[in-house]
DOLO-678431 format. One record per residue (C-alpha): residue number from 0; z, y, x. Coordinates in nm, 3 decimals. Layout:
# residues N
<node><seq>NUM</seq><pz>Z</pz><py>Y</py><px>X</px></node>
...
//
This chain:
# residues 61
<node><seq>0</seq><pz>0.241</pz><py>0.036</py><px>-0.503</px></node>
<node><seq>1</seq><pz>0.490</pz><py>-0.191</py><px>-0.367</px></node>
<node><seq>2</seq><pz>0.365</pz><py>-0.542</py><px>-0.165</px></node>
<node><seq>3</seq><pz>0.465</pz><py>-0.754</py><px>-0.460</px></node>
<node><seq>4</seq><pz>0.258</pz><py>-0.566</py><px>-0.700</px></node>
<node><seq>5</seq><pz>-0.028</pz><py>-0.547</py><px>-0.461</px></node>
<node><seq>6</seq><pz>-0.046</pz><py>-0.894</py><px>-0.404</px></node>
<node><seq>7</seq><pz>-0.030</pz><py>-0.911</py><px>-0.842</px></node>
<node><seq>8</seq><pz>-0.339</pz><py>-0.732</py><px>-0.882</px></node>
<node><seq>9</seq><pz>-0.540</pz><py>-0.902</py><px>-0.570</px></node>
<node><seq>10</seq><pz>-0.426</pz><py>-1.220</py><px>-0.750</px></node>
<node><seq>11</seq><pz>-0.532</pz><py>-1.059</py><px>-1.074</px></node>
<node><seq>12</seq><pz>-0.928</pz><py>-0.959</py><px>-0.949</px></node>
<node><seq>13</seq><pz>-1.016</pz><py>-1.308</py><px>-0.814</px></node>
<node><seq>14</seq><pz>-0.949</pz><py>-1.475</py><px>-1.073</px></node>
<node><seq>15</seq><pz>-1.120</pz><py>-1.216</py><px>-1.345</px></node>
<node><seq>16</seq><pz>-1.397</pz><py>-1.258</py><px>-1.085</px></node>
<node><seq>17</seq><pz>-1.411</pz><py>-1.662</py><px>-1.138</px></node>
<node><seq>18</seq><pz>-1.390</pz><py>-1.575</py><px>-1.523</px></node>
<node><seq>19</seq><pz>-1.671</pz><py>-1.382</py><px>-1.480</px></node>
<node><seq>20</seq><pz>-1.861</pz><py>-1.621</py><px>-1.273</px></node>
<node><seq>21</seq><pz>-1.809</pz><py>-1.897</py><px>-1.518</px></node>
<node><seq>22</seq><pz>-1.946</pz><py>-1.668</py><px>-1.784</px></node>
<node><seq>23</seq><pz>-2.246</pz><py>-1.614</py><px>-1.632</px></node>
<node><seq>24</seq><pz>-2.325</pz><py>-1.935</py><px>-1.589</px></node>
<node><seq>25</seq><pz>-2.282</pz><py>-2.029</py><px>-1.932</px></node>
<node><seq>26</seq><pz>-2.450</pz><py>-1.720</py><px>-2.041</px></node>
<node><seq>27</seq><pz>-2.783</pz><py>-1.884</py><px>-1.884</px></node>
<node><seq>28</seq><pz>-2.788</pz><py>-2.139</py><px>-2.136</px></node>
<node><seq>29</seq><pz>-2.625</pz><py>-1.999</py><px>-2.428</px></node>
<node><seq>30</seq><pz>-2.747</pz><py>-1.953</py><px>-2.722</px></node>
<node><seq>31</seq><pz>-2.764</pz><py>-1.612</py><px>-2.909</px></node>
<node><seq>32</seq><pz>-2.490</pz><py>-1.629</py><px>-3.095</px></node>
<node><seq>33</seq><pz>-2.264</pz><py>-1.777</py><px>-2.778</px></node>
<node><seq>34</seq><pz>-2.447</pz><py>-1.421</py><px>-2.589</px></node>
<node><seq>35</seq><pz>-2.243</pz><py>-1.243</py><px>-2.875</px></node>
<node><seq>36</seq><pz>-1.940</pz><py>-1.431</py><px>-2.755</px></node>
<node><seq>37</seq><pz>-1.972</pz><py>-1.367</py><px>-2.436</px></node>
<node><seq>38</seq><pz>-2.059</pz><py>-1.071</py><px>-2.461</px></node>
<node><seq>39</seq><pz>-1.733</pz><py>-0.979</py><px>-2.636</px></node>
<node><seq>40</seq><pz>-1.501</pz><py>-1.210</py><px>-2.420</px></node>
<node><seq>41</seq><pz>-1.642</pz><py>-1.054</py><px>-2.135</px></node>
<node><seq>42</seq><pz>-1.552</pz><py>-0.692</py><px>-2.309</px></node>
<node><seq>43</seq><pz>-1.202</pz><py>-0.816</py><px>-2.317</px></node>
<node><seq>44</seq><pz>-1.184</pz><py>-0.869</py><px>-1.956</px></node>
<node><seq>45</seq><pz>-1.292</pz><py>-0.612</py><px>-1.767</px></node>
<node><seq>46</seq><pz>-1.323</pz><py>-0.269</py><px>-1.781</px></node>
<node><seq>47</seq><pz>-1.698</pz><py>-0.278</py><px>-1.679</px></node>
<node><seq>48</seq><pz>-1.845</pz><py>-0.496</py><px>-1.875</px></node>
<node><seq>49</seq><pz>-2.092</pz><py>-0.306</py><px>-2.050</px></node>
<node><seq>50</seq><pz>-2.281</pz><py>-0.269</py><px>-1.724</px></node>
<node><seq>51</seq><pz>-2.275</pz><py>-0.651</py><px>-1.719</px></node>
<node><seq>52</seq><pz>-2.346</pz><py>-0.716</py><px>-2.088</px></node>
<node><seq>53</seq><pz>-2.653</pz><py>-0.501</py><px>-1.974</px></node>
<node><seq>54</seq><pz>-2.754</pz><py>-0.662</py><px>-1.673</px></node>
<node><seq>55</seq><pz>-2.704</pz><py>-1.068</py><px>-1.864</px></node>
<node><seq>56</seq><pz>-2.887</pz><py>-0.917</py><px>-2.128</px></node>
<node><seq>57</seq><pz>-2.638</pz><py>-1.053</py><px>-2.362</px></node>
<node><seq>58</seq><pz>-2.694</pz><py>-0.823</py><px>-2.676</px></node>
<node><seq>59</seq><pz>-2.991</pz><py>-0.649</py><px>-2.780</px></node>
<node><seq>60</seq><pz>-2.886</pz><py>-0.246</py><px>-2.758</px></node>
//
């Protein structure tokens, strides 16, 4: 991996990790149907988001 491409993908993770920040927080006061949105936005964005779809107890599974 060359320097350029590291500093992609460091660039990449923080901000998935503010994405997923701000979709916890709105997750708190959603609704069930905006859970279900979440749940499948968050599913989009990173590779372990079952695990977190768990843990928010976004969907009933």
């Amino acid at each position: 991996m060359s320097g350029s491409e590291r500093r992609r993908e460091i660039s990449r993770r923080r901000t998935r990790r503010k994405k997923v920040e701000l979709l916890k927080r709105k997750a708190e006061k959603a609704s069930v149907s905006d859970k279900t949105a979440i749940a499948a936005k968050l599913r989009k964005l990173t590779p372990g988001a079952e695990e977190l779809v768990a843990r928010w107890a976004l969907e009933d599974r």
